[in-house]
Structures are given as C-alpha cells and as structure tokens.
LUMMAR-642106 format. One line per field, with one value per atom (N, C-alpha, C, O): chain; x, y, z; residue in three letters; atom name; residue number from 1. Coordinates in Angstrom, 1 decimal. Layout:
% residues N
marmi: [A ...]
px: [X ...]
py: [Y ...]
pz: [Z ...]
gudo: [ALA ...]
fivo: [CA ...]
vexnu: [NUM ...]
***
This chain:
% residues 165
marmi: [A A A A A A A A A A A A A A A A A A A A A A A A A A A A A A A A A A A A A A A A A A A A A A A A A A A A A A A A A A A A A A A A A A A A A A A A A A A A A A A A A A A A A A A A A A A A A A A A A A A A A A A A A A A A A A A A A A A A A A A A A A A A A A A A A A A A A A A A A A A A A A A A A A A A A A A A A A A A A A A A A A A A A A A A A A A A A A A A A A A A A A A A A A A A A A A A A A A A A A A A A A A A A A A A A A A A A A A A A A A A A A A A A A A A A A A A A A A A A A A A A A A A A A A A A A A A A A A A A A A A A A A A A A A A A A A A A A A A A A A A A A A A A A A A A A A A A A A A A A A A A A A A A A A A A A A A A A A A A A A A A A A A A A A A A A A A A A A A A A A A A A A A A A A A A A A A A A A A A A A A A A A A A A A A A A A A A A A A A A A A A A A A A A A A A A A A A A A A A A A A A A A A A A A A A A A A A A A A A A A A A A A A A A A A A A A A A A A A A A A A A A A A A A A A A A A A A A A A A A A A A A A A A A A A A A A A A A A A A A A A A A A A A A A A A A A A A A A A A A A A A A A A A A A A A A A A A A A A A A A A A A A A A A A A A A A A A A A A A A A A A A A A A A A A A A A A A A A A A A A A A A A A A A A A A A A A A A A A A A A A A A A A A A A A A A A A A A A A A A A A A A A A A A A A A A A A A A A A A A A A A A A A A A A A A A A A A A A A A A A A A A A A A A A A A A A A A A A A A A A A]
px: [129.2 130.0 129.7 128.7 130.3 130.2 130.3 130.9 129.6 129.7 130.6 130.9 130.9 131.7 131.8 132.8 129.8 128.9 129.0 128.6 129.4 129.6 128.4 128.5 127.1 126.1 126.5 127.5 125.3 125.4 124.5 123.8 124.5 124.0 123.0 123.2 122.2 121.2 120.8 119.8 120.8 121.0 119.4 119.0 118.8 117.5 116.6 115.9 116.6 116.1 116.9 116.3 117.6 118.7 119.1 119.6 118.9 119.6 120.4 120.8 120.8 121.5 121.1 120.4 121.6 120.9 121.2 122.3 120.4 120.4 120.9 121.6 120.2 120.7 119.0 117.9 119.6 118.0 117.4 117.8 115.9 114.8 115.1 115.3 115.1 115.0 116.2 115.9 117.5 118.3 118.5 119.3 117.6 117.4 116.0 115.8 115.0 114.6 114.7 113.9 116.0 115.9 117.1 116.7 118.1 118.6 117.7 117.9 116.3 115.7 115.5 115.7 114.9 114.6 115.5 115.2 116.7 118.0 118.0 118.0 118.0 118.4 116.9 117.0 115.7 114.6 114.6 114.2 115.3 115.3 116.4 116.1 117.7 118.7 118.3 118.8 117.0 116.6 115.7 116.0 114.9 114.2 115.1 114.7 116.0 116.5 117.1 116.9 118.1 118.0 117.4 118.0 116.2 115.1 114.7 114.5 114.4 114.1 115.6 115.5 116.9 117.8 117.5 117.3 117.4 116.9 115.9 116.1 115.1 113.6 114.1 113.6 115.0 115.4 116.4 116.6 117.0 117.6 117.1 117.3 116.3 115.0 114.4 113.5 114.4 113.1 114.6 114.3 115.7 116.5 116.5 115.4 117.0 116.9 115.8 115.9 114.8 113.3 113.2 112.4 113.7 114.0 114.8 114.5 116.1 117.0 116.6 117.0 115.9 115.4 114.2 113.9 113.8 112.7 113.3 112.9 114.4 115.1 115.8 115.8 116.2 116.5 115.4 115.7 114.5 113.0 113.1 113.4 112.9 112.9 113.5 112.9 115.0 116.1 116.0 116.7 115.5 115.6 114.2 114.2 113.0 111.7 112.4 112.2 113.4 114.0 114.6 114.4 115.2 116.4 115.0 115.2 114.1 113.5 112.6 112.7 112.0 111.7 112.9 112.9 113.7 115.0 115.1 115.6 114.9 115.9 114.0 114.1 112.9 112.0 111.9 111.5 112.2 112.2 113.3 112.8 114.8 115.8 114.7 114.6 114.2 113.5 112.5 112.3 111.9 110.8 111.8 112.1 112.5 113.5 113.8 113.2 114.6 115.4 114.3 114.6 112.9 111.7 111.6 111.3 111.7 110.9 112.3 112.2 113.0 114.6 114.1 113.5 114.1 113.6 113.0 113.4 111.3 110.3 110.9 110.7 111.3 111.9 112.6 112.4 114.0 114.6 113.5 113.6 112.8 111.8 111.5 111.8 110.7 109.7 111.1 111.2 111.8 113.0 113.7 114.0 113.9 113.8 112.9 113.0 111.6 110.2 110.6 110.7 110.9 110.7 111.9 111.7 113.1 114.2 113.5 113.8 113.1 112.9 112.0 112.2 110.7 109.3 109.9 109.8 110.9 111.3 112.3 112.3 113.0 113.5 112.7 112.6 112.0 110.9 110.2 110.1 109.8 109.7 110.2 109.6 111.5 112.3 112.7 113.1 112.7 112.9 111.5 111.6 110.6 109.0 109.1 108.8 109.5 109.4 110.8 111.0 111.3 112.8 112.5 113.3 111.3 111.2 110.0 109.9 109.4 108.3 108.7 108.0 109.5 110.1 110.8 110.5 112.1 112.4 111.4 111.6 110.2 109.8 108.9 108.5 108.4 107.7 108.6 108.2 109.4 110.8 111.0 111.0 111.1 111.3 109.9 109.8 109.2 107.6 107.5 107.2 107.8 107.8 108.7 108.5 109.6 110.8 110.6 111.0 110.0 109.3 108.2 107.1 108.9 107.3 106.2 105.0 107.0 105.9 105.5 105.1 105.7 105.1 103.0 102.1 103.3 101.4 101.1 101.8 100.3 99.9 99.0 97.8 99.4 98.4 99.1 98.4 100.2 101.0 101.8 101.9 102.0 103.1 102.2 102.6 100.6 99.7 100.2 100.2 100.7 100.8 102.3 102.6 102.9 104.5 103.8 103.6 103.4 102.7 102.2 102.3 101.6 99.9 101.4 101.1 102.1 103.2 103.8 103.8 104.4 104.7 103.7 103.9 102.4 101.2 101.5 101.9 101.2 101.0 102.4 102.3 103.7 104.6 104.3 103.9 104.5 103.8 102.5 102.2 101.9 100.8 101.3 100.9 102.0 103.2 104.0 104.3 104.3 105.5 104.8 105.3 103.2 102.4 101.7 101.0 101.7 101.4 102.2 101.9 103.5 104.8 104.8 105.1 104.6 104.7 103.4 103.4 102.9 101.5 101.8 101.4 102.4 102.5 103.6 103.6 104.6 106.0 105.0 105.1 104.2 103.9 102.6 102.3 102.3 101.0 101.9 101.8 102.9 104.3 104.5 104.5 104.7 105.5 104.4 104.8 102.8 102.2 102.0 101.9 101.9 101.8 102.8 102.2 103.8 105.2 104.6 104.4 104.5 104.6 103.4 103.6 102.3 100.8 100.3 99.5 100.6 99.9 99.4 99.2 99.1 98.1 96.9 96.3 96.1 94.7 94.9 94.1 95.7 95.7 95.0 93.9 95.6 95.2 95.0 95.0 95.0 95.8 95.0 93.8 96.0 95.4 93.8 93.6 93.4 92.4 92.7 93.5 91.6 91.8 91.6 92.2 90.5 90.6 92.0 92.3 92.6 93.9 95.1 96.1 94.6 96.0 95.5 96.4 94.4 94.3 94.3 94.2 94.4 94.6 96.6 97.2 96.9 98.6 99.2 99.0 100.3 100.9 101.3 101.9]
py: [-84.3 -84.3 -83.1 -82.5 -82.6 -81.2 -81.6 -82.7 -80.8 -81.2 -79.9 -79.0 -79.9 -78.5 -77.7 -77.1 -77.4 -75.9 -75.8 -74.7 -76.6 -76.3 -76.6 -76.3 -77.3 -78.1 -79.3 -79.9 -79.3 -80.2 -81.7 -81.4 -82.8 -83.6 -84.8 -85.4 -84.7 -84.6 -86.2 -86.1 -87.7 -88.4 -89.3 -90.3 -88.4 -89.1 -88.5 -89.4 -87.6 -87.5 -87.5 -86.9 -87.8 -88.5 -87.2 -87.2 -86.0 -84.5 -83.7 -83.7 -83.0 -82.2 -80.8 -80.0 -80.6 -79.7 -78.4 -77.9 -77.9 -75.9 -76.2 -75.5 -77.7 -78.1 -77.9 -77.6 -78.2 -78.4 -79.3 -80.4 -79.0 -80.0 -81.2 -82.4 -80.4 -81.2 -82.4 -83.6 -82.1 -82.8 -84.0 -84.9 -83.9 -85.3 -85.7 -86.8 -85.3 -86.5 -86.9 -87.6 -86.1 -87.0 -88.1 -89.3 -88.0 -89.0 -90.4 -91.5 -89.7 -90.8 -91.9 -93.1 -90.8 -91.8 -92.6 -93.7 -92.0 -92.7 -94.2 -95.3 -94.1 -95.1 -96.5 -97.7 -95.8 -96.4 -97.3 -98.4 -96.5 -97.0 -98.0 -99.2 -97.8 -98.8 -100.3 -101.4 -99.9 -101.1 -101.6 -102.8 -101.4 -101.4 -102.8 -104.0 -102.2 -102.8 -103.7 -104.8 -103.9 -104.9 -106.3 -107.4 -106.1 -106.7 -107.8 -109.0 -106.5 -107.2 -107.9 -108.7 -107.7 -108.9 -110.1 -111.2 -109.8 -110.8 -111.7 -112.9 -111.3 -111.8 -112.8 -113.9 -112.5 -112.3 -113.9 -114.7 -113.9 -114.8 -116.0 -117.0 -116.1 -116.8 -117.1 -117.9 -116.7 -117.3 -118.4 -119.5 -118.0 -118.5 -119.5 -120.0 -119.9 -121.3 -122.0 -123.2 -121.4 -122.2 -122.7 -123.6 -122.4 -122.4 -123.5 -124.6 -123.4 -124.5 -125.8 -126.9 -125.5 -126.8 -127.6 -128.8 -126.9 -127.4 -128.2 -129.2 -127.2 -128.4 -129.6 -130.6 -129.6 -130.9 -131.7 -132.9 -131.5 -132.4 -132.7 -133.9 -131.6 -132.1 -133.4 -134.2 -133.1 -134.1 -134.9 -135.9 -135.3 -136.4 -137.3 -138.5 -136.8 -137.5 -138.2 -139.3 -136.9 -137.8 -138.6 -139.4 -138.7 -139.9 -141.5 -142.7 -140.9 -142.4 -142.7 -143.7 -141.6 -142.2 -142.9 -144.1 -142.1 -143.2 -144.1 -145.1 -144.4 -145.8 -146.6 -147.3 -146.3 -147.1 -147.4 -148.3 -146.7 -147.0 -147.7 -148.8 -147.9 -148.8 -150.1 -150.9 -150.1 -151.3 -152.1 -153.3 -151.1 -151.6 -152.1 -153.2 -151.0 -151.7 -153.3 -154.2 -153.5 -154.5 -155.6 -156.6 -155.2 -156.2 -156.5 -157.6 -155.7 -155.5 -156.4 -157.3 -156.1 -157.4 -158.5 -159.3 -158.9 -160.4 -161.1 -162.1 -160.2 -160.9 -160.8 -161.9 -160.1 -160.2 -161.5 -162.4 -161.6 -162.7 -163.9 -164.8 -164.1 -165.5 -165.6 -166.6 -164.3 -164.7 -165.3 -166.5 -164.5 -164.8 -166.5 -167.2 -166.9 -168.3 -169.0 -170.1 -168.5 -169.7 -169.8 -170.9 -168.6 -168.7 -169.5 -170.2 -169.3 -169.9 -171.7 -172.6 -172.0 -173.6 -174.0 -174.9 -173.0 -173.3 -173.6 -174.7 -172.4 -172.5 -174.1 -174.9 -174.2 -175.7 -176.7 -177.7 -176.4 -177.5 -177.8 -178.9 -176.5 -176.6 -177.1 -177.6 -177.1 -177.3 -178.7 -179.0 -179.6 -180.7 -181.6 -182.7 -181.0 -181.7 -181.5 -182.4 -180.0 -180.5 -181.7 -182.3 -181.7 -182.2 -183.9 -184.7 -184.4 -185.4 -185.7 -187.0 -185.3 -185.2 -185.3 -185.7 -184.9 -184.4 -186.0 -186.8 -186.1 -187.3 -188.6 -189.6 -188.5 -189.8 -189.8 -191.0 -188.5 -188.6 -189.1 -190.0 -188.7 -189.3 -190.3 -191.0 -191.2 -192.2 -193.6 -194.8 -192.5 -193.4 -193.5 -194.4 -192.3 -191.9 -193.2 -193.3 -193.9 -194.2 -195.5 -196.2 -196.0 -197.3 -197.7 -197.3 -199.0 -199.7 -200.2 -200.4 -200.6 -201.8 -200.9 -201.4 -199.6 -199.3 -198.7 -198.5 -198.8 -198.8 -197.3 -196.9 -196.6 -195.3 -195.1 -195.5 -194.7 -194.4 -195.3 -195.4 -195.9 -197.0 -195.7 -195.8 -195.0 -193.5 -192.5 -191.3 -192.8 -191.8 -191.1 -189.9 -192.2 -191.6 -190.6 -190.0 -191.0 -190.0 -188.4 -187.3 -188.9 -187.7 -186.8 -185.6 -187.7 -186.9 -186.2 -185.2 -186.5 -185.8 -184.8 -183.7 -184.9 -183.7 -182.6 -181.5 -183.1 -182.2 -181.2 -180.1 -182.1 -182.1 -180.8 -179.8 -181.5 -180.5 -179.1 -178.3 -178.7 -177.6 -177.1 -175.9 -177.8 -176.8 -176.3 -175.4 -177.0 -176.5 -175.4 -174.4 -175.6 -174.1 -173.0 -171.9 -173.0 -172.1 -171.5 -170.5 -172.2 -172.0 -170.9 -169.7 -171.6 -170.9 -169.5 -168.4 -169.6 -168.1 -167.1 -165.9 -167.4 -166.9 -166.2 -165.1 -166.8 -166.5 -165.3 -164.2 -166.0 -164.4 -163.3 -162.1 -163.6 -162.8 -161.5 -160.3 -162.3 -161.6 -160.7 -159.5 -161.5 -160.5 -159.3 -158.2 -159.4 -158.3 -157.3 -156.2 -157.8 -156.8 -156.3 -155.1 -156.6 -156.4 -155.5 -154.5 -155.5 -154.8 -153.2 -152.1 -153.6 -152.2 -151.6 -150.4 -151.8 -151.4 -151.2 -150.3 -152.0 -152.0 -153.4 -154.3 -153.3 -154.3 -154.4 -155.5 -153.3 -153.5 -154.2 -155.2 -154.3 -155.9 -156.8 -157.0 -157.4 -158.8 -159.8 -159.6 -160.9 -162.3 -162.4 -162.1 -163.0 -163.0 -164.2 -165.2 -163.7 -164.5 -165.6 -165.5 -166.6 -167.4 -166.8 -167.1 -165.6 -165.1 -164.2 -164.1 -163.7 -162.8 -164.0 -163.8 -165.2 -165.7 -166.1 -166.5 -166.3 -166.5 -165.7 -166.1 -164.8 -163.5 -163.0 -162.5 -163.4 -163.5 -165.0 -166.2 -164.1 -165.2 -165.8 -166.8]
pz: [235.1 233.9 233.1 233.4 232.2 231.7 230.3 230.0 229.2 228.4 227.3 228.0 226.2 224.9 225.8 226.4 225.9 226.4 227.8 228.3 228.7 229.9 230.5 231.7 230.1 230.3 231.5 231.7 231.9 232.7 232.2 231.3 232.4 231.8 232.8 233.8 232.2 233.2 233.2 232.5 233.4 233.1 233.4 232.9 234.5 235.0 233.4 232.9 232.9 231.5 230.3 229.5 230.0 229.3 228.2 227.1 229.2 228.5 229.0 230.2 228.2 229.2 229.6 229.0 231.2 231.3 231.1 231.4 230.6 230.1 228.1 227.4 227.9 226.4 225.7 226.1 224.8 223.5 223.8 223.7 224.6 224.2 223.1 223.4 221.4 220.6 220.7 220.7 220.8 220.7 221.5 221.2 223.0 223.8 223.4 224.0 222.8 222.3 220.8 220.2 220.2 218.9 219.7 219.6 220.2 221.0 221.4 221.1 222.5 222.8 221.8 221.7 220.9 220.0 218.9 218.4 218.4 217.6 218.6 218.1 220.2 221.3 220.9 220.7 221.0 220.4 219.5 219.7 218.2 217.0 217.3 217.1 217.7 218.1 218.8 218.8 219.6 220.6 219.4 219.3 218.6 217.9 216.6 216.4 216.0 215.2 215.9 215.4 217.3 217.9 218.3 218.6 218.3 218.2 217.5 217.6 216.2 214.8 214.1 213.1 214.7 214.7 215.1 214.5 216.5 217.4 216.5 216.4 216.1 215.7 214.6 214.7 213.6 212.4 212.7 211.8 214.0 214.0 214.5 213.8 215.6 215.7 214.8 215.2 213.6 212.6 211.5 211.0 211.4 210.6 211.9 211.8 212.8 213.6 213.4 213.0 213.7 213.4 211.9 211.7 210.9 209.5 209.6 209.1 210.4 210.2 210.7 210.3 211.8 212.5 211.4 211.6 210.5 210.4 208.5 208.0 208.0 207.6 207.9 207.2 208.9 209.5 209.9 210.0 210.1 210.2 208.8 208.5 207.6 206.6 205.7 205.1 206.1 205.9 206.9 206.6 208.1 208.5 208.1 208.3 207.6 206.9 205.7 205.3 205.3 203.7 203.6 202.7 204.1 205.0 205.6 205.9 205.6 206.2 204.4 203.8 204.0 202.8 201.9 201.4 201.9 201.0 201.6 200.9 202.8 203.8 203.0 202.0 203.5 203.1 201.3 200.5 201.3 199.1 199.2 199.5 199.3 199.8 200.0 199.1 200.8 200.9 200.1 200.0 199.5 198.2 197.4 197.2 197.1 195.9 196.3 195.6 197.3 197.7 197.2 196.5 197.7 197.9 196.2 195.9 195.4 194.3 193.5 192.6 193.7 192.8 193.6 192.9 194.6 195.4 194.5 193.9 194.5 193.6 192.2 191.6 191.7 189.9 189.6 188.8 190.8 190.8 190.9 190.0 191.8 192.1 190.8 190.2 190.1 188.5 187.9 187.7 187.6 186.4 186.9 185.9 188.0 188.2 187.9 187.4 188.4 187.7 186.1 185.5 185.5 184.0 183.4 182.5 183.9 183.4 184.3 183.5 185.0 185.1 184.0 183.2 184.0 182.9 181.6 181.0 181.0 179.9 179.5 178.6 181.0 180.6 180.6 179.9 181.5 181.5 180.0 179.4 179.5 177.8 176.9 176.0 177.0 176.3 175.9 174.8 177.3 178.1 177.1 176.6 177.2 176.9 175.3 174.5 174.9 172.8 172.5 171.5 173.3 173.1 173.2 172.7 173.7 174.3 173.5 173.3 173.2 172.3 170.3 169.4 170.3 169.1 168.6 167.7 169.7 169.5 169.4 168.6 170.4 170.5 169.3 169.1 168.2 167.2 165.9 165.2 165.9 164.9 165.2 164.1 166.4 166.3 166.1 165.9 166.2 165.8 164.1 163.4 163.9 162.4 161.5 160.3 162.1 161.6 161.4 160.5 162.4 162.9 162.3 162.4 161.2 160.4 161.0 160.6 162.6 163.4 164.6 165.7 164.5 165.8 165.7 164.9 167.0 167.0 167.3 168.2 166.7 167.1 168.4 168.3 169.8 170.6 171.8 172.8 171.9 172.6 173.6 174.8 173.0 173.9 174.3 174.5 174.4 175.1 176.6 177.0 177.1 178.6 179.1 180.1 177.7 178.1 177.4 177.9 176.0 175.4 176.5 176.6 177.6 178.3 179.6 180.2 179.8 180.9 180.0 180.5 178.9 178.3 178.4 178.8 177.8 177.8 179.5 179.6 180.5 181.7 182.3 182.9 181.6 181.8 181.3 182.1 179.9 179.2 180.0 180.0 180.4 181.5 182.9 183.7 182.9 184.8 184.4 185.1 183.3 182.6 182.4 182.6 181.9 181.4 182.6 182.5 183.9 185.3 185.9 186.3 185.8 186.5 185.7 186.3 184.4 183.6 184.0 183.8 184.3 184.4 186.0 186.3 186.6 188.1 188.3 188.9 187.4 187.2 186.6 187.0 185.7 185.0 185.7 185.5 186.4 188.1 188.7 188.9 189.1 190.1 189.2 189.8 188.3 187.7 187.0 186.5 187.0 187.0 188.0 187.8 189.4 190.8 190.6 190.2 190.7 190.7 189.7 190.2 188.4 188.0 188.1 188.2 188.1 187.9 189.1 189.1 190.5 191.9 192.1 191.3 193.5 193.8 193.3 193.4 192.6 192.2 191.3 191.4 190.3 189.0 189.4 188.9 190.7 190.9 189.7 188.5 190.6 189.3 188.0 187.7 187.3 185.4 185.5 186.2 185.1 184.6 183.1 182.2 183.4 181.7 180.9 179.9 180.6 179.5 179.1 177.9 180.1 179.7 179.4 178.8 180.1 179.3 178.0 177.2 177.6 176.4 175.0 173.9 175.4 174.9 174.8 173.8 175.6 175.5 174.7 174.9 173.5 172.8 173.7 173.5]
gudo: [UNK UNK UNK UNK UNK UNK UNK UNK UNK UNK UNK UNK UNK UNK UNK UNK UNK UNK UNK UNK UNK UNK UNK UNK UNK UNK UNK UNK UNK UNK UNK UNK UNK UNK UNK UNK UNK UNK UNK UNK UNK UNK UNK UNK UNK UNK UNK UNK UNK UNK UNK UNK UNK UNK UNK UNK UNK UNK UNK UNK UNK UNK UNK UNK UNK UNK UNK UNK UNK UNK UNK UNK UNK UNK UNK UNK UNK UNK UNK UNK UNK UNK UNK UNK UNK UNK UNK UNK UNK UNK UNK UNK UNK UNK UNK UNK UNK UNK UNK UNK UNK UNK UNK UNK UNK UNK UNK UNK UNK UNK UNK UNK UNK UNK UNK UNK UNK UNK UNK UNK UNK UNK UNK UNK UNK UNK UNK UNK UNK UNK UNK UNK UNK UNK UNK UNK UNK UNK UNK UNK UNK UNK UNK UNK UNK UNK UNK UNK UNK UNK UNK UNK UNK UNK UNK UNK UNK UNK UNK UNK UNK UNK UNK UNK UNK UNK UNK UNK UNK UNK UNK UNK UNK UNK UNK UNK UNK UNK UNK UNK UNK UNK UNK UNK UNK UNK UNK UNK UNK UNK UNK UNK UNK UNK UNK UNK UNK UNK UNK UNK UNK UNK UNK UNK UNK UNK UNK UNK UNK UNK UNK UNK UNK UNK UNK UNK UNK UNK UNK UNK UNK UNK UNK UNK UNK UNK UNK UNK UNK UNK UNK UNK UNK UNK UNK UNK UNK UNK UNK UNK UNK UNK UNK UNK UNK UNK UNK UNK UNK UNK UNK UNK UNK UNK UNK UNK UNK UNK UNK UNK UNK UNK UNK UNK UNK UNK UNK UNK UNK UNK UNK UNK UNK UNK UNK UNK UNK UNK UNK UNK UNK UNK UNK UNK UNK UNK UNK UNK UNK UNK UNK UNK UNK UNK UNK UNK UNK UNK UNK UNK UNK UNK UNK UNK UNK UNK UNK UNK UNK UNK UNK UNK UNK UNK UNK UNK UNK UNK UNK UNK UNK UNK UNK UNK UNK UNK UNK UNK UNK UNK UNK UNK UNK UNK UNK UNK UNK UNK UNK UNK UNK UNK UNK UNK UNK UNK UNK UNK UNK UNK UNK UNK UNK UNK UNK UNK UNK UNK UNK UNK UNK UNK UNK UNK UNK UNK UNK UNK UNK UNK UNK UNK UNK UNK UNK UNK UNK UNK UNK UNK UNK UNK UNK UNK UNK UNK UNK UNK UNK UNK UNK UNK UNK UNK UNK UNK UNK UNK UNK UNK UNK UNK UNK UNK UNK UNK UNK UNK UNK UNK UNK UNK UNK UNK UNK UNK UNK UNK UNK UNK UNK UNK UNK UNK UNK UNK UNK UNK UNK UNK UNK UNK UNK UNK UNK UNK UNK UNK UNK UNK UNK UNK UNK UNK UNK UNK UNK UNK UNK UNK UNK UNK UNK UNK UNK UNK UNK UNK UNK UNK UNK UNK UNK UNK UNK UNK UNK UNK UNK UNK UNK UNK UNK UNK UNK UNK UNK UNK UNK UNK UNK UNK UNK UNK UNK UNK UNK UNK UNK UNK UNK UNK UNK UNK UNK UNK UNK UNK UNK UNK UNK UNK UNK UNK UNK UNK UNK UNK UNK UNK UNK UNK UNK UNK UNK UNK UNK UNK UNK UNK UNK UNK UNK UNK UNK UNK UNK UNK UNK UNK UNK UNK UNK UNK UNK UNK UNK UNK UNK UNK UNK UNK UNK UNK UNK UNK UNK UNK UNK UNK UNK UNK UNK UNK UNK UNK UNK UNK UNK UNK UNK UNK UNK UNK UNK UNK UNK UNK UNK UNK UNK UNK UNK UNK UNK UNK UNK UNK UNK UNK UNK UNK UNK UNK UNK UNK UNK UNK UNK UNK UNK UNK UNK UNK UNK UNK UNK UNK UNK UNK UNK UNK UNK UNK UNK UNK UNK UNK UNK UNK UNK UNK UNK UNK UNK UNK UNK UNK UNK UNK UNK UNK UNK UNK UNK UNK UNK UNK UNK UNK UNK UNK UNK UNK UNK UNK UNK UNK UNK UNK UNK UNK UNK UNK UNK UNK UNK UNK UNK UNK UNK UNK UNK UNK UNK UNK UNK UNK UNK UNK]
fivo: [N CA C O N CA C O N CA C O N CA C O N CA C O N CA C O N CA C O N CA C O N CA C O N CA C O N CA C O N CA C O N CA C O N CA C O N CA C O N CA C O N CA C O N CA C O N CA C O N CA C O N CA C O N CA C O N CA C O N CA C O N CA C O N CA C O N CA C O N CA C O N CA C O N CA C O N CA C O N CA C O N CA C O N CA C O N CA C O N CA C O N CA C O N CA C O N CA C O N CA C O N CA C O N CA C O N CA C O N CA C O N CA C O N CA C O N CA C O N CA C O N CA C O N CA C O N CA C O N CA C O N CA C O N CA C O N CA C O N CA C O N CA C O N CA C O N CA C O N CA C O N CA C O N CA C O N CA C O N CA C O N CA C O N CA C O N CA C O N CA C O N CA C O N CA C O N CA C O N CA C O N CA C O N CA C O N CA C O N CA C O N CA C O N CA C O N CA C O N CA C O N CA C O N CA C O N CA C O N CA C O N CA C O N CA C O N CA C O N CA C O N CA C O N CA C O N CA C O N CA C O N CA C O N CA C O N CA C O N CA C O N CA C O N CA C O N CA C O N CA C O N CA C O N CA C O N CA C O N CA C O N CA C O N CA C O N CA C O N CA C O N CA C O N CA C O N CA C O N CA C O N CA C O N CA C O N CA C O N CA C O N CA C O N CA C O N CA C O N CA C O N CA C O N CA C O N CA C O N CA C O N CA C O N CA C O N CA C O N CA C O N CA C O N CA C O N CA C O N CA C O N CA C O N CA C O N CA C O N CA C O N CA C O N CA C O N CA C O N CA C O N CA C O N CA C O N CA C O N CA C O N CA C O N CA C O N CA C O N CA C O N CA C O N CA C O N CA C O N CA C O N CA C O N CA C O N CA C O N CA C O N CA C O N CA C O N CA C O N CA C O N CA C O N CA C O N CA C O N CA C O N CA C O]
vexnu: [1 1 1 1 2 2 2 2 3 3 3 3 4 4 4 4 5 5 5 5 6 6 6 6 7 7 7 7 8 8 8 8 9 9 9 9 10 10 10 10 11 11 11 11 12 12 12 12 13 13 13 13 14 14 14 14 15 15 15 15 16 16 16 16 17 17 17 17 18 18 18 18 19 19 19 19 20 20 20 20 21 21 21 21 22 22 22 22 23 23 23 23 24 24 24 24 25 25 25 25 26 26 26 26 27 27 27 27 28 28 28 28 29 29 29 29 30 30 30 30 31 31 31 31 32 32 32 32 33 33 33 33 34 34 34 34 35 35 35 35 36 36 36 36 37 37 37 37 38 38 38 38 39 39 39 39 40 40 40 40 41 41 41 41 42 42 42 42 43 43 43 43 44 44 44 44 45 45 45 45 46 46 46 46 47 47 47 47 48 48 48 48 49 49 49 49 50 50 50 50 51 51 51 51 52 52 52 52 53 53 53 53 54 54 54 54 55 55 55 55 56 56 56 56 57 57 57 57 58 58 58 58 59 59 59 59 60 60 60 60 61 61 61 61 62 62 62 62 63 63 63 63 64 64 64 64 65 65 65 65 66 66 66 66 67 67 67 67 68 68 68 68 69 69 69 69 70 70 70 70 71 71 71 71 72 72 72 72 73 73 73 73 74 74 74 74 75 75 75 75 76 76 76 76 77 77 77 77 78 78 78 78 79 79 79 79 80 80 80 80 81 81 81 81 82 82 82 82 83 83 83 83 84 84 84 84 85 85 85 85 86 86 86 86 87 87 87 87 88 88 88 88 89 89 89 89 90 90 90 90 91 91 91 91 92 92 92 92 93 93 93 93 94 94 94 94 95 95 95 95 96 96 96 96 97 97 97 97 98 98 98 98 99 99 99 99 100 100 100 100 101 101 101 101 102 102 102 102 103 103 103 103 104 104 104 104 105 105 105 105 106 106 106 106 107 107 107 107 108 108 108 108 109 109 109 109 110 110 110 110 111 111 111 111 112 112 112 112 113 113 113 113 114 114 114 114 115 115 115 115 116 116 116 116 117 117 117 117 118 118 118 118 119 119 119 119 120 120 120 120 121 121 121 121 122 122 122 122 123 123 123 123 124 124 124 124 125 125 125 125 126 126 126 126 127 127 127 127 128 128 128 128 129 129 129 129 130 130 130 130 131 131 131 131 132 132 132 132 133 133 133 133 134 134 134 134 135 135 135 135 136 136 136 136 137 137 137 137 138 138 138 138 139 139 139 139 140 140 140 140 141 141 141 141 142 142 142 142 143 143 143 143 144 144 144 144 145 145 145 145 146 146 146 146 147 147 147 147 148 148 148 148 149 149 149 149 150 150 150 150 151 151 151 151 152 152 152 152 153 153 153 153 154 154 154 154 155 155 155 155 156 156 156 156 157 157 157 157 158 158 158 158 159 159 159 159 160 160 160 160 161 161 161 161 162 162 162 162 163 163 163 163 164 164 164 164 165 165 165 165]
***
C-alpha cells in the first residue's frame, strides 16, 4: 500500500517505510494508550457490576430484616392484645366485686336486724376476686415491660407492685 509520500508501509513494525521514526512510535503508543483506556473501561465496568451485585445482596438482607421485624411486630400486637384482654376482664372483674360489695354494704346498712360478720365469706371472694384482677394486671403489665424495655426486666416483684398506684 503506498501512502500521500509514496512510502511504503511497513506493517511488521507498524511504520512506514522510508517515514519518521518519530511518527510510528508516537502511533505505537496513541494504539497503547487506546488499549490502555480500553481496559480501564473494561475495569470500570466490572467494578459497577460488582457494585450492583452487591446492592442487591444489600436489598435482599433488607428485605429479610423487614420480612423478620414484620414479625416482631405481628408478635408484639398478639401479646398487647392478650395484656389489654387480661385488663379489660380484671377491670370487670373489679367492677363486678365494688358493685357487689357496695350493694351488700347498703343493704347491711339499711337493715336493723342484721348481724355484722354473717357476709364474711362473700366479702372474703370479693377480696379474693380484687387479688385475681391485681394478678392479671401485674402480668399485662410484665408483658409490656418485656415489650418495651427487653427481656432483661424480668417479672415485677412485690416490692414494685407496691410501689405502683
């Protein structure tokens, strides 16, 4: 092949022949630099896959922590519901026992011929109820420190309920 100058082009050294030294190896090296930047494409795209892959590991770890918190949650309304049932029965149960107590004092009150100490044993089941309600509260009330504080709480003691209105 012939080149402008009538050169011949020399292809086993990538010049031409009867051309400039300089200008085949600034060539070589433009060709260099070309393979060079090729490369570091290359490189450049490989590290963005490895990147992308490693968000998706990311997003799929997050995807199991949400799916497992989903679960605490779910766990953590179960137990709130169970306390908030104990407490709505205790409270009737309360309610049930001054209700029952109240009347049967009124009607003791009211009464010329009644005997004091004759209604011990309904009295001593009211009592008995009011300590089952104060049980049941005591137990919602373990759960839901369990719940917000941890397992290290562990259950109330008699001094902490006595210490609570």
């Amino acid at each position: 092949m012939g080149s402008k100058d009538g050169s011949q082009y020399d292809a086993a050294d990538g010049r031409e022949e009867g051309g400039d030294p300089w200008q085949a190896g600034h060539a070589r090296r433009w060709a260099a630099a070309a393979q060079a930047r090729e490369h570091a494409v290359e490189a450049r795209e490989h590290a963005v896959e490895a990147r992308e892959h490693a968000v998706e590991a990311r997003e799929h770890a997050v995807e199991a922590r949400e799916s497992a918190h989903l679960e605490r949650v779910a766990a953590a309304q179960a137990i709130m519901a169970a306390a908030d049932e104990r407490d709505a029965v205790s409270d009737a149960r309360d309610t049930v026992a001054e209700k029952r107590e109240e009347v049967h004092d009124r009607a003791e009150m009211l009464d010329l011929t009644s005997e004091y100490g004759a209604d011990w044993p309904r009295r001593r089941d009211a009592q008995l109820d009011r300590e089952h309600a104060k049980g049941d509260r005591t137990a919602s009330r373990d759960d839901r420190k369990a719940l917000t504080e941890g397992e290290e709480a562990g259950p109330m003691t008699e001094d902490d309920a006595q210490d609570r209105p």
